[in-house]
LOLUM-469297 format. One line per 10 residues: number of its first residue (from 0); their letters; for each residue x negated, y, z negated of N, C-alpha, C. Coordinates in steps of 0.1 Angstrom, whole numbers, plus 5000, padded with zeros to 4 digits. Layout:
! residues N
NUM = a = X:Y:Z:X:Y:Z:X:Y:Z  ...
//
This chain:
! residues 374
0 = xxxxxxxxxx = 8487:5890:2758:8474:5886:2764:8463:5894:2756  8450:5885:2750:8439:5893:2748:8433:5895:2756  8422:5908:2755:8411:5912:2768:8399:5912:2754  8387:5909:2754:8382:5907:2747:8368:5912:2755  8359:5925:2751:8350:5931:2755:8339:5932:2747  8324:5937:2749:8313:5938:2740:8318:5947:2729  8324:5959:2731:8325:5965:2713:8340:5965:2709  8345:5963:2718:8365:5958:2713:8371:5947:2722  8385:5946:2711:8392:5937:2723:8406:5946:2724  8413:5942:2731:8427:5945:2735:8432:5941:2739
10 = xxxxxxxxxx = 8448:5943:2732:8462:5936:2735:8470:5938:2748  8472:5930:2758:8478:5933:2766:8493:5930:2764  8504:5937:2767:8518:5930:2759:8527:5932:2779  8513:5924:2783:8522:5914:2799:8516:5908:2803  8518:5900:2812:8508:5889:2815:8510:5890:2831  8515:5907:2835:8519:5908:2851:8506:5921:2846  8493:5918:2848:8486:5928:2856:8474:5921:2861  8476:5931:2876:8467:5933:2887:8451:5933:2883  8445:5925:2892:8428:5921:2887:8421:5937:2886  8423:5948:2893:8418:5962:2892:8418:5967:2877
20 = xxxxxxxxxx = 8432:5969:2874:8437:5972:2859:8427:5963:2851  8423:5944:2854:8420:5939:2840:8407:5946:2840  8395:5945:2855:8383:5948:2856:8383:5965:2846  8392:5972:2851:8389:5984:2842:8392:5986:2827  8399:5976:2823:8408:5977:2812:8385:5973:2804  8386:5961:2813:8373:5951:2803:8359:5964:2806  8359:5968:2817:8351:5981:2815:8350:5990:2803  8361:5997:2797:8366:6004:2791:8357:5994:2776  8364:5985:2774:8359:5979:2764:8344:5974:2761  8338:5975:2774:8322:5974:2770:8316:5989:2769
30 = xxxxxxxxxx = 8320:5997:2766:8317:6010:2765:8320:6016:2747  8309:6022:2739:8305:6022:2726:8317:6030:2715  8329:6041:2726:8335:6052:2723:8347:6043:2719  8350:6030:2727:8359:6022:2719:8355:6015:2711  8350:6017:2703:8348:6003:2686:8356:6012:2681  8361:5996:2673:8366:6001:2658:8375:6006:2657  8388:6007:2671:8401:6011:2670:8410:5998:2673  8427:6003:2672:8434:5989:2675:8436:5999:2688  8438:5987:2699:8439:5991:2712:8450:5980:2716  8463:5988:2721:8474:5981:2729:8478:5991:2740
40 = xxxxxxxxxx = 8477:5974:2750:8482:5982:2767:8494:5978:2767  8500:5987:2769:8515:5984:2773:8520:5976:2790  8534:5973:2787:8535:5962:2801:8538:5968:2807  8540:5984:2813:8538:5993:2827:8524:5995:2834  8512:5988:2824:8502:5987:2833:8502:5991:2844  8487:5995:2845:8482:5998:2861:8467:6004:2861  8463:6004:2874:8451:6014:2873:8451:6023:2874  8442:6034:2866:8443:6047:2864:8430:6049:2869  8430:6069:2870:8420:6075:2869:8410:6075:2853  8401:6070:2851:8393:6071:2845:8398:6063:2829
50 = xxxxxxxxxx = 8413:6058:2833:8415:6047:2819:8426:6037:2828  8429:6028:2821:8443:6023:2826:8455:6030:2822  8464:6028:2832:8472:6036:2825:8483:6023:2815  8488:6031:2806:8496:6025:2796:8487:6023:2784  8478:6030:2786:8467:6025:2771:8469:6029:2759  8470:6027:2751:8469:6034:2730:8460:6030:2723  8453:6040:2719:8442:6034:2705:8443:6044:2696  8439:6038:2684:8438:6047:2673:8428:6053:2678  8423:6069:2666:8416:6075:2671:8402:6070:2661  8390:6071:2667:8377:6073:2662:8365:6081:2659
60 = xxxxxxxxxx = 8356:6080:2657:8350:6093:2654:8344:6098:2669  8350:6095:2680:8342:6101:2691:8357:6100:2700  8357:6110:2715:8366:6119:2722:8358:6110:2732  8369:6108:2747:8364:6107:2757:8377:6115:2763  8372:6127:2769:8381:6132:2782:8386:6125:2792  8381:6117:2797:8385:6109:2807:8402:6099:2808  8403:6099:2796:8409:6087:2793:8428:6095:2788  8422:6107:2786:8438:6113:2789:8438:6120:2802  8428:6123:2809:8427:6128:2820:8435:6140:2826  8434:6144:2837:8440:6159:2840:8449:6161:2841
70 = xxxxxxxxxx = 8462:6156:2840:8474:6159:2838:8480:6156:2819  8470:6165:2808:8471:6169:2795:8488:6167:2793  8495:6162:2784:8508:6167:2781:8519:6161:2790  8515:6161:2800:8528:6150:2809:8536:6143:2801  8552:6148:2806:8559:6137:2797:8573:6141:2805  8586:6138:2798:8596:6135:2800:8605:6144:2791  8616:6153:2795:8625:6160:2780:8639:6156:2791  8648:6152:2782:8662:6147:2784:8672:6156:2777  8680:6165:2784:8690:6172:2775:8704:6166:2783  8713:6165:2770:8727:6156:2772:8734:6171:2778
80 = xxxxxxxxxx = 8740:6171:2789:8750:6182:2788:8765:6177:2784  8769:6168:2783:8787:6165:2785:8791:6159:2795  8801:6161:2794:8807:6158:2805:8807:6167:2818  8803:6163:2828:8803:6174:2838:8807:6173:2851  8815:6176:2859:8822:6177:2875:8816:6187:2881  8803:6180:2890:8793:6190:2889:8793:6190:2909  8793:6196:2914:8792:6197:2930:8775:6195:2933  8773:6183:2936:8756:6182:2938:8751:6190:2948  8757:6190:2962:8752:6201:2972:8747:6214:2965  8763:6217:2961:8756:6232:2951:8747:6237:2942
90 = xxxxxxxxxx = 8741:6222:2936:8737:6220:2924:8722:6220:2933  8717:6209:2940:8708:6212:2949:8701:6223:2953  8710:6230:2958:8708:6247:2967:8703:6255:2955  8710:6253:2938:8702:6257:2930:8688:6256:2928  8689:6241:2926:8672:6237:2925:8664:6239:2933  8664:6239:2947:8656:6246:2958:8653:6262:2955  8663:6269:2954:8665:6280:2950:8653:6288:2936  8659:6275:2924:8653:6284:2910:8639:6276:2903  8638:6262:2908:8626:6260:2902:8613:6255:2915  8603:6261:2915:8593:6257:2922:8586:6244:2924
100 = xxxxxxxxxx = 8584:6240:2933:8581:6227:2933:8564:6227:2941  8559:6209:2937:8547:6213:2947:8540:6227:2938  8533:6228:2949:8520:6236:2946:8526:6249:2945  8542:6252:2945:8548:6265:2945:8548:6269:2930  8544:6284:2928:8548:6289:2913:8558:6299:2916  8561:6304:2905:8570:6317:2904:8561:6331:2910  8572:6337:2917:8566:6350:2921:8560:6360:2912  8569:6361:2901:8566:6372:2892:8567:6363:2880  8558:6366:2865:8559:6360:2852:8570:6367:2845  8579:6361:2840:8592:6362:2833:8591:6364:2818
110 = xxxxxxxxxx = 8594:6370:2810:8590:6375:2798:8598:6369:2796  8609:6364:2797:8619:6352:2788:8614:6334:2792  8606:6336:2802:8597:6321:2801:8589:6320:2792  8577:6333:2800:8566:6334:2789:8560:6342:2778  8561:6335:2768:8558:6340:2755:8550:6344:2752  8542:6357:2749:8530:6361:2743:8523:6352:2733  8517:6350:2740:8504:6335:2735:8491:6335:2734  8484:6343:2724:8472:6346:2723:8457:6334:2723  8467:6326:2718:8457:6311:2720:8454:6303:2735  8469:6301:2742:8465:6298:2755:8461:6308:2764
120 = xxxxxxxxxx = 8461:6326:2760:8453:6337:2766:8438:6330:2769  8436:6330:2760:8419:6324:2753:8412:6311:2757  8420:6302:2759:8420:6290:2769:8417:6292:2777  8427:6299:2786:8427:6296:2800:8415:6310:2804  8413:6319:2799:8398:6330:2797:8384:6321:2797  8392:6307:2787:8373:6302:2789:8373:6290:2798  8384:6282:2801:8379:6271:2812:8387:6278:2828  8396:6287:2828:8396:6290:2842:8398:6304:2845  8390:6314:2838:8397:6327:2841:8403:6333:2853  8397:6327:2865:8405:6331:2876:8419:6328:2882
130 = xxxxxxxxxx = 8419:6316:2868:8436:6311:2875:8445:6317:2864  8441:6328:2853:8446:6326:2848:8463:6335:2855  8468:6342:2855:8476:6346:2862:8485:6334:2868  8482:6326:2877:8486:6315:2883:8495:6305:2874  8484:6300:2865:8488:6294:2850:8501:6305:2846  8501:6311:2841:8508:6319:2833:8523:6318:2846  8521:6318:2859:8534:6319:2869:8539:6306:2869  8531:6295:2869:8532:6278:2867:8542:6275:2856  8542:6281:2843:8556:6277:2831:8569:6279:2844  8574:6269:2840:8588:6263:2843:8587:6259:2860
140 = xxxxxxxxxx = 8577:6253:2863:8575:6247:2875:8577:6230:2882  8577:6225:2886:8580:6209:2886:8567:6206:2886  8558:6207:2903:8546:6200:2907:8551:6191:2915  8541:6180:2917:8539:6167:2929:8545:6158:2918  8536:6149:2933:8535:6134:2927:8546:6128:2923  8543:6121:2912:8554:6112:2906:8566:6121:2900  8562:6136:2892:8573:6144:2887:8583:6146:2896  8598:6145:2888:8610:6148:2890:8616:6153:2883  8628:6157:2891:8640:6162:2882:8655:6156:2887  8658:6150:2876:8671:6142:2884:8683:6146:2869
150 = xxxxxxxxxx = 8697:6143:2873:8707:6144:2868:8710:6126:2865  8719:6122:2856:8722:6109:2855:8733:6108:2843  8738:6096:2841:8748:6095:2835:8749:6085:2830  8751:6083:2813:8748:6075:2805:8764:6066:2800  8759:6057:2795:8774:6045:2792:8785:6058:2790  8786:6063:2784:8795:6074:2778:8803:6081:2786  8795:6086:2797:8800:6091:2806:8793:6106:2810  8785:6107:2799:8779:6125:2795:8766:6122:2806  8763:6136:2807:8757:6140:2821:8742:6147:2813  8730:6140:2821:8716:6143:2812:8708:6146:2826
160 = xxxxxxxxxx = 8700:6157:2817:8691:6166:2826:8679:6160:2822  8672:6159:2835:8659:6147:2829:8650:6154:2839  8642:6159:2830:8629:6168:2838:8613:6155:2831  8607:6153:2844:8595:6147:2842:8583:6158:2846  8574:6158:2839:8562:6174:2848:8549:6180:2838  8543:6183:2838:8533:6184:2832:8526:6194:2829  8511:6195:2825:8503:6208:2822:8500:6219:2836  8505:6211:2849:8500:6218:2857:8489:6220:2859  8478:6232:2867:8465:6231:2869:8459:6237:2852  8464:6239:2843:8457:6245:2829:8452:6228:2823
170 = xxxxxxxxxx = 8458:6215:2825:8457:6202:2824:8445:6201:2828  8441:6204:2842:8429:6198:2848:8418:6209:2845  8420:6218:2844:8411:6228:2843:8400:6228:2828  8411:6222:2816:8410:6220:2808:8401:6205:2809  8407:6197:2812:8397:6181:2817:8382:6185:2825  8386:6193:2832:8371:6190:2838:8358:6199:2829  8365:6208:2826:8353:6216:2812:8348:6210:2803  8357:6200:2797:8352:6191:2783:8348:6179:2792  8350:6175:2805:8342:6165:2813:8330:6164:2813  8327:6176:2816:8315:6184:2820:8307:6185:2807
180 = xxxxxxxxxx = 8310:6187:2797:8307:6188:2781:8303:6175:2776  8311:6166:2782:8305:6150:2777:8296:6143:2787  8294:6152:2796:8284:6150:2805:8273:6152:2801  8270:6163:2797:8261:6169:2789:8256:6161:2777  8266:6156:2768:8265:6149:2754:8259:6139:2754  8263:6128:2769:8259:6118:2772:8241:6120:2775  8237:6129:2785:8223:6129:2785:8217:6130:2779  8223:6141:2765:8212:6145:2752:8211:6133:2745  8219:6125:2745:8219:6109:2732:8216:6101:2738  8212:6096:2752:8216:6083:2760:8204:6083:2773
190 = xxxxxxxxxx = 8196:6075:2771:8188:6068:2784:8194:6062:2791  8190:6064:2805:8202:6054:2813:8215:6058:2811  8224:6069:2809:8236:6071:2808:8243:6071:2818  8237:6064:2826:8245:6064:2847:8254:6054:2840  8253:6042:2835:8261:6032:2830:8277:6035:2824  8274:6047:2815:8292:6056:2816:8297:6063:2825  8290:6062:2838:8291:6073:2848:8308:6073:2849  8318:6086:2850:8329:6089:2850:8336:6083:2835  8332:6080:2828:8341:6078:2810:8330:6079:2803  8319:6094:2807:8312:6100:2796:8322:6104:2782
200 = xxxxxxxxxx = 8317:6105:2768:8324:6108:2756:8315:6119:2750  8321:6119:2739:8315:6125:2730:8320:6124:2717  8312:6131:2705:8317:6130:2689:8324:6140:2691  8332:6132:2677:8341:6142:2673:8331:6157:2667  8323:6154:2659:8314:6165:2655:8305:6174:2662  8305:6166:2676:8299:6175:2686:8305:6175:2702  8316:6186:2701:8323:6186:2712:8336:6181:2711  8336:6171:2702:8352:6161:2703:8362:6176:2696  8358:6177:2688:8368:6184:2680:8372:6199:2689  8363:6206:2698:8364:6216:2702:8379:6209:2718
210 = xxxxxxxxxx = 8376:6199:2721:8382:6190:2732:8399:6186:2727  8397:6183:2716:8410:6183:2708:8419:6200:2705  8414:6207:2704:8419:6221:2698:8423:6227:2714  8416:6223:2725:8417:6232:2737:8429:6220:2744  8434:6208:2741:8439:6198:2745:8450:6203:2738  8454:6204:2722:8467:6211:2719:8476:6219:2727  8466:6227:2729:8473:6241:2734:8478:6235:2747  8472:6227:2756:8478:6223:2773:8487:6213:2767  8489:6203:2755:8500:6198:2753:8512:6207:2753  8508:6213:2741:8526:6225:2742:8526:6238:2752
220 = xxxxxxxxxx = 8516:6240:2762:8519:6246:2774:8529:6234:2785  8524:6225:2783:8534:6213:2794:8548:6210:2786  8547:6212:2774:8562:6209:2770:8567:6224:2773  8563:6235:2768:8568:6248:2776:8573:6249:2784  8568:6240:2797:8568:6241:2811:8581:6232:2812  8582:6223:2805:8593:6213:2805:8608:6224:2801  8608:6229:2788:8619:6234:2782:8621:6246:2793  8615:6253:2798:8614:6267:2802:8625:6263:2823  8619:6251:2823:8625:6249:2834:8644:6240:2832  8644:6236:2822:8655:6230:2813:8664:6249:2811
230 = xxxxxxxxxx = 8659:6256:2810:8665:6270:2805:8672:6271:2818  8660:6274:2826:8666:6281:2841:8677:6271:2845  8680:6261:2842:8689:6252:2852:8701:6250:2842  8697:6249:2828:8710:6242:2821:8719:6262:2817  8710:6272:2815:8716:6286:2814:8722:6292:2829  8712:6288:2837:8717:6292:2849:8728:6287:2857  8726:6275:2857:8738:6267:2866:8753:6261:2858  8748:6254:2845:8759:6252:2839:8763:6258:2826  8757:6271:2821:8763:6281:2817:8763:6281:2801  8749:6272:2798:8751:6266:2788:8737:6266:2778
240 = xxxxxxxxxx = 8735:6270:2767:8724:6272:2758:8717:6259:2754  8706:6258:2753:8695:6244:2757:8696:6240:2743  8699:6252:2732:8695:6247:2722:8706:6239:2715  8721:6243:2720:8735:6236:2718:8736:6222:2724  8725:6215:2730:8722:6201:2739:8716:6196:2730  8724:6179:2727:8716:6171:2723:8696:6169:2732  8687:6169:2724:8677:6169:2730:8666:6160:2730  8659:6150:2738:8648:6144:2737:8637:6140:2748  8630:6140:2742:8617:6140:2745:8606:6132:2746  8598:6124:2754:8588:6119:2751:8574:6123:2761
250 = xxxxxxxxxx = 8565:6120:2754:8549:6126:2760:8543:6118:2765  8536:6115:2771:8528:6106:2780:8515:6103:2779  8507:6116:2780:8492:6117:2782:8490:6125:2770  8485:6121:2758:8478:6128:2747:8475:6125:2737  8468:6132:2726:8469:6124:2715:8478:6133:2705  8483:6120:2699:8492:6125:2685:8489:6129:2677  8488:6140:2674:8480:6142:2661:8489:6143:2644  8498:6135:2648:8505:6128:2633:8503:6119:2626  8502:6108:2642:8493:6095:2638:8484:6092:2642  8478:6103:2643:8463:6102:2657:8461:6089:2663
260 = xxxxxxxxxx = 8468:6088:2675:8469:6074:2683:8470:6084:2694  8456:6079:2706:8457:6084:2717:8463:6075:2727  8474:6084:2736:8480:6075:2745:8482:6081:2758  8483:6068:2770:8474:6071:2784:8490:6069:2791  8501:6071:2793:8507:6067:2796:8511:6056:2792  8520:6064:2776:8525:6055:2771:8532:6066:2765  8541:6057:2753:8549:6074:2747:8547:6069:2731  8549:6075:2722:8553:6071:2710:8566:6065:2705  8568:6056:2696:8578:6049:2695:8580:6046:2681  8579:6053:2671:8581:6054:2654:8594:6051:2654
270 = xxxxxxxxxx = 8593:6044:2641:8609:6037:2640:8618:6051:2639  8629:6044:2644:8643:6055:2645:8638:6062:2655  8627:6066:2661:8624:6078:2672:8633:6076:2683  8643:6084:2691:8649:6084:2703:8631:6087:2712  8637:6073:2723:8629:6081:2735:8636:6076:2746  8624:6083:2758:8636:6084:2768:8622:6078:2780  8627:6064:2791:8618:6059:2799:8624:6057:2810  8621:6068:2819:8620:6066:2832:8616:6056:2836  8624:6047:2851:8622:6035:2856:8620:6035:2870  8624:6040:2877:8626:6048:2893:8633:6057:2897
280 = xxxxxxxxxx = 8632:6062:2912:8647:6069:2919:8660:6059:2919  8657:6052:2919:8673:6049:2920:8677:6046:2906  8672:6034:2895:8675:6031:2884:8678:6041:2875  8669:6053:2872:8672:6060:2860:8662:6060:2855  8666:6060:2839:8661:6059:2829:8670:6050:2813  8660:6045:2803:8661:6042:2794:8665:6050:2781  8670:6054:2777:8670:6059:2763:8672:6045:2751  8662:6049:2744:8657:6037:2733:8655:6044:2723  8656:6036:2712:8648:6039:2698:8638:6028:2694  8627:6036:2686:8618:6032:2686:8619:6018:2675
290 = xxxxxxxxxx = 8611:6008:2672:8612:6003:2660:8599:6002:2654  8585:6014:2654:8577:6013:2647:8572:5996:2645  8566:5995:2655:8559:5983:2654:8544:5988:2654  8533:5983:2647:8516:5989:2644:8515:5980:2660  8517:5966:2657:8508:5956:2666:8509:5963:2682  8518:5970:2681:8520:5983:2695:8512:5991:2696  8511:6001:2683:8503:6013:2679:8512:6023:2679  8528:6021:2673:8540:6024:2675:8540:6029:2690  8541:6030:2700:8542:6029:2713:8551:6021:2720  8554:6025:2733:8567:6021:2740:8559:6025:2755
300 = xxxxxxxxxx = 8562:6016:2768:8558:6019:2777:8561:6033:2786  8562:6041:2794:8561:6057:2795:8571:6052:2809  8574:6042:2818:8579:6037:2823:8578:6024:2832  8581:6024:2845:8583:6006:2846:8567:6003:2852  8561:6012:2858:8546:6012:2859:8546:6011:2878  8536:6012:2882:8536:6013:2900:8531:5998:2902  8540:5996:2912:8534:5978:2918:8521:5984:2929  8527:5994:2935:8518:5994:2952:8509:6006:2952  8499:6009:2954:8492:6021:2956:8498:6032:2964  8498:6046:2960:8504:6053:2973:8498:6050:2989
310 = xxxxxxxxxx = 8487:6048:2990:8483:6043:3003:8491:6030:3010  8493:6024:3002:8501:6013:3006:8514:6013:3005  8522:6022:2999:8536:6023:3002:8541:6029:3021  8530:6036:3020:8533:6041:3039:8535:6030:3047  8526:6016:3047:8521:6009:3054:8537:5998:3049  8540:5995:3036:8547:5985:3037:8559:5989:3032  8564:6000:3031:8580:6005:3025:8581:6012:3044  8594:6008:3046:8598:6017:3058:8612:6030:3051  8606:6037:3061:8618:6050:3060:8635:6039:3058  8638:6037:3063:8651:6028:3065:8654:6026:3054
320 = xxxxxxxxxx = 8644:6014:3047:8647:6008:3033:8649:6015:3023  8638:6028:3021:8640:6035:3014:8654:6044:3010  8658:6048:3020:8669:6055:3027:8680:6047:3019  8679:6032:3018:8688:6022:3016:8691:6018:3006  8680:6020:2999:8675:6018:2982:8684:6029:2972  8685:6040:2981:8689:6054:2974:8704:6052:2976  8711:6046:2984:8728:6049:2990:8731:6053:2973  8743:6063:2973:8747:6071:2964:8746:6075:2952  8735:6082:2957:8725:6085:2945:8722:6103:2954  8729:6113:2955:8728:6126:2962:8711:6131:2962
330 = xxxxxxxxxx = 8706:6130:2969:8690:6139:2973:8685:6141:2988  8680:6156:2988:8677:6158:2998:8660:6159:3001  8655:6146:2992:8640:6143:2993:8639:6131:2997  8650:6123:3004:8644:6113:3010:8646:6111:3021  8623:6112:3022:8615:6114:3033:8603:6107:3035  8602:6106:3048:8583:6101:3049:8575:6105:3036  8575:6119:3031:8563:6123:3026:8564:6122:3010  8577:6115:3006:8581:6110:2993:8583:6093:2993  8577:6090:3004:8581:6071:3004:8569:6066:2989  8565:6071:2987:8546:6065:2977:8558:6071:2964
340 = xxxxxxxxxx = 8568:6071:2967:8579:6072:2950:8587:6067:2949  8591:6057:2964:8606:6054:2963:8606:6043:2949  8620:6034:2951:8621:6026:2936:8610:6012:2944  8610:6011:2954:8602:6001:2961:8585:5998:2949  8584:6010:2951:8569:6012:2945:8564:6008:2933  8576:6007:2924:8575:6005:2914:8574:5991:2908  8571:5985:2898:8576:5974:2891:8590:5978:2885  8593:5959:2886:8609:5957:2885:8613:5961:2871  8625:5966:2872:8629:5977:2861:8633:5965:2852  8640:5958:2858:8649:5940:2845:8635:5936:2838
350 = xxxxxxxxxx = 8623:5939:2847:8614:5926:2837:8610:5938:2825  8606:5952:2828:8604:5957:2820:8612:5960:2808  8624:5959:2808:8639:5959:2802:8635:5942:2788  8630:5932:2797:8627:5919:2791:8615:5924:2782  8605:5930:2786:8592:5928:2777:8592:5937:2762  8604:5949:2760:8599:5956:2753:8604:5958:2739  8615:5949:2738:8623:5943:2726:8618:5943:2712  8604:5941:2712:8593:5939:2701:8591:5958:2694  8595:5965:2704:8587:5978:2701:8599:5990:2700  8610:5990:2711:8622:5998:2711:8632:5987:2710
360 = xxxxxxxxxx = 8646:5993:2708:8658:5986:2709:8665:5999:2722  8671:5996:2732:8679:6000:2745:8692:6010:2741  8693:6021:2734:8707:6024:2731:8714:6027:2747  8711:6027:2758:8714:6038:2769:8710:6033:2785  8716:6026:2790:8710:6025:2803:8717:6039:2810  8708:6050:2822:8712:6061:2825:8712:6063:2842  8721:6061:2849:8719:6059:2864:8719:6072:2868  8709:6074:2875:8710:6086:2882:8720:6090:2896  8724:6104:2893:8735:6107:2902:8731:6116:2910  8717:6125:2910:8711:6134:2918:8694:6134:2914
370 = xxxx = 8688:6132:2924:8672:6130:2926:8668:6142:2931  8656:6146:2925:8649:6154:2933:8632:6159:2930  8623:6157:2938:8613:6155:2941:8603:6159:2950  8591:6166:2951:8585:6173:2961:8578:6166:2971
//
């Protein structure tokens, strides 16, 4: 599907999205910060905060914060452990136990988490010095929302540690300063600039480039946060070095700066690249390789995308079904206050499976054998 707007057009690669997503998608496109890039939405669409989500564009000479928005670095790392006869109860009581979830951090900072890091010192000094401490206890934490941590098991039989999770509050802290910055950018160049209200931008030469440098560092703080909680569980419980695990990875919210293609909930997808796409709680995940397709922006969807709003999963998923959805699948998060995640919520994992042939090839369907979520 084309969307075709006053300074771009874009590729939709589904013809299943919701009139919210298109109205914002064509917003997006009457606004000056997108000319002159290739822009493809991927088919996990949906509405986002301040972009759609699933979006990719090359990069241009101007930054909008909005459009990777506060959760910087979000993504997915998958380590293979083997073969494993693993007691999930036990395994559970671990994870309650060693990684923090929700709005929980670590009590004390661990010198084998965290690394002396003079650059994210300095970060987090100038967009949140009072958290900084917090931040720094936050490495190897889960968080809300959609992040999980689930166990699963691939054609083979081998057993994969699948951590989804993000920049934490250094993400948003980091978003709302350079927000704030193109707030600013926008009134000094722009009459009438109520019209970008919420996907203010800016140049790269004024502000963009400082937005980029401070956006690095919350990328590889959230993959930190990923590997560091991969340590505690794969050294702690199954007795075993992270770095002896086959390992992969995909990102979500950032820009690439290999191929400078910014992506909103989407992942990268270069030919031969392993990646790894979450689908639901019950289904799993995907492990694919990429096949470098441009007309994508090499990109691959980040997973199967949300059908229902969390407000509306209360009203139309019951406890029961949910409950029902999960049968043997071991977790002790399913609850009222995790229904806005069940597999219900989601778009259907087969059609997503159908659309994406063009961009990955499927080495791996991965069923999950233990869920867990705040």
């Amino acid at each position: 599907m084309k969307i075709q707007g006053k300074y771009n057009s874009a590729t939709v690669y589904t013809d299943n999205i919701d009139s919210a997503s298109l109205n914002q998608l064509y917003s997006m496109l009457n606004i000056p910060c997108f000319a002159d890039t290739r822009i493809a939405v991927m088919p996990d669409v949906h509405l986002g905060r301040g972009s759609v989500v699933g979006f990719t564009m090359t990069c241009n000479d101007f930054i909008n914060p909005h459009v990777i928005g506060v959760d910087i670095g979000c993504g997915v790392v998958a380590y293979n452990l083997g073969e494993q006869d693993i007691d999930l109860a036990t395994f559970d009581a671990f994870i309650h136990a060693s990684v923090p979830a929700g709005s929980n951090v670590h009590r004390d900072i661990s010198k084998k988490l965290v690394r002396e890091n003079h650059a994210l010192d300095a970060l987090i000094q100038k967009v949140a010095p009072a958290e900084h401490r917090r931040i720094l206890l936050s490495i190897g934490t889960l968080g809300g929302g959609n992040h999980f941590l689930e166990l699963d098991r691939d054609r083979k039989g081998n057993i994969w540690l699948i951590i989804h999770s993000g920049s934490r509050n250094l993400g948003l802290q980091v978003c709302r300063y350079h927000q704030n910055a193109a707030r600013r950018s926008i009134k000094e160049r722009f009459q009438g600039a109520g019209a970008f209200h919420g996907m203010e931008y800016m140049p790269l030469k004024n502000g963009g480039e400082e937005y980029l440098h401070d956006m690095q560092i919350a990328q590889a703080y959230a993959e930190e946060n990923r590997d560091a909680m991969a340590a505690i569980i794969i050294e702690g419980f199954f007795k075993k070095q992270p770095a002896h695990c086959e390992r992969v990875a995909s990102i979500h919210n950032y820009v690439n700066f290999d191929d400078m293609i910014i992506r909103k909930g989407a992942i990268s997808a270069h030919k031969d690249e392993l990646v790894i796409i979450p689908l639901n709680m019950r289904d799993g995940c995907l492990l694919a390789k990429g096949k470098g397709n441009k007309d994508w922006n090499y990109s691959a969807p980040h997973g199967a995308g949300r059908l229902l709003k969390r407000s509306e999963t209360k009203e139309l998923i019951s406890l029961e079904d949910y409950q029902k959805s999960m049968q043997g699948i071991y977790s002790s998060c399913i609850r009222q206050d995790t229904i806005d995640e069940s597999p219900m919520a989601y778009k259907d994992a087969t059609e997503l499976s159908g659309l994406i042939g063009d961009t990955v090839a499927i080495v791996s369907e991965m069923k999950p054998i233990y869920s867990f979520k705040s």
